[in-house]
Every structure is written in C-alpha cells, then in structure tokens.
C-alpha positions in Angstrom: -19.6 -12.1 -36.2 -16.8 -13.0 -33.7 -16.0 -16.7 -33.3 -13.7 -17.8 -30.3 -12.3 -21.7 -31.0 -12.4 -23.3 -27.6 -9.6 -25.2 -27.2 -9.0 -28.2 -25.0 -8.6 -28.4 -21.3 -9.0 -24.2 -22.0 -11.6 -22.7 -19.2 -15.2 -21.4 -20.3 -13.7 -17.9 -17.9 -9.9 -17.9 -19.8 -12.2 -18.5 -23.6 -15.0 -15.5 -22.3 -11.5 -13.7 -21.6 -10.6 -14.2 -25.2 -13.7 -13.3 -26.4 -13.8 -9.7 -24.4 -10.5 -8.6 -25.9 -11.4 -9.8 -29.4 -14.6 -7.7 -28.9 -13.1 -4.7 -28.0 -10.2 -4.4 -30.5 -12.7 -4.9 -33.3 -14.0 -1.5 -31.8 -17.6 -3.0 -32.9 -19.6 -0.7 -30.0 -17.6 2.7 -31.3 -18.8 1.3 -34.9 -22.2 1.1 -34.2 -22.1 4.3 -32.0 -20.9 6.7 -34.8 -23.5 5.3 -37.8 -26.7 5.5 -35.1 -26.0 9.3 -36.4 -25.0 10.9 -39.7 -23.4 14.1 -39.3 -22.5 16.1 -42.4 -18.4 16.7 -42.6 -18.4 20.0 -42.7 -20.1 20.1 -38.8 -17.5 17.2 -38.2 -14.9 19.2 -39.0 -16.5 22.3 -37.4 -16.8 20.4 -34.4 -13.0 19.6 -34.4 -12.0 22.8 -34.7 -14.7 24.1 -31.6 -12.8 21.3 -29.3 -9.5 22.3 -30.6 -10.0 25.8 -29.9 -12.0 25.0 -26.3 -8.5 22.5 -25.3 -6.2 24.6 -26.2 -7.8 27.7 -23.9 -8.2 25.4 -21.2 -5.4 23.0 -21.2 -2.7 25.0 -23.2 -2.0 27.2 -20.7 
C-alpha cells in the first residue's frame, strides 16, 4: 500500500503528482501483470531466445 503524507500549503494536484510517480516506480501494474500468468522457465527462456533471434534478423542488419 502506497501512502503520500500531504504536506501543508502542498496542492491536492502537486500530492496526486507525487502519488503517480511513486506508483509507477514501484512497477506495481508490471507486478501484477507477470503473476496473472505462470510460465514455466524453460518457455521463458525459450521465448528469449525466439525474440533474440527475430531482433537480430530484423534490426541487426
């Protein structure tokens, strides 16, 4: 749980500010989004190596 002190004479809009940036460095959404699915480590790693492979014969030219 995030908790944002508002201090005095701060803005509710600078505090919501404060609160957004906390939010996203804790990376809380990309948390979330990578347990909703368990993938084995071997298809992880497979699927590293497919998007390796893919980026380098697309981009490595």
């Amino acid at each position: 749980m995030l908790i944002i002190n508002v201090k005095d004479e701060e803005s509710i809009d600078r505090a919501l500010k404060r609160y957004k940036r906390k939010f996203r460095n804790v990376r809380l959404i990309q948390e979330l989004r990578k347990r909703k699915h368990f993938t084995k480590p071997s298809v992880e790693r497979r699927n590293q190596l497919l998007n390796a492979e893919y980026r380098l014969k697309n981009y490595g030219k």
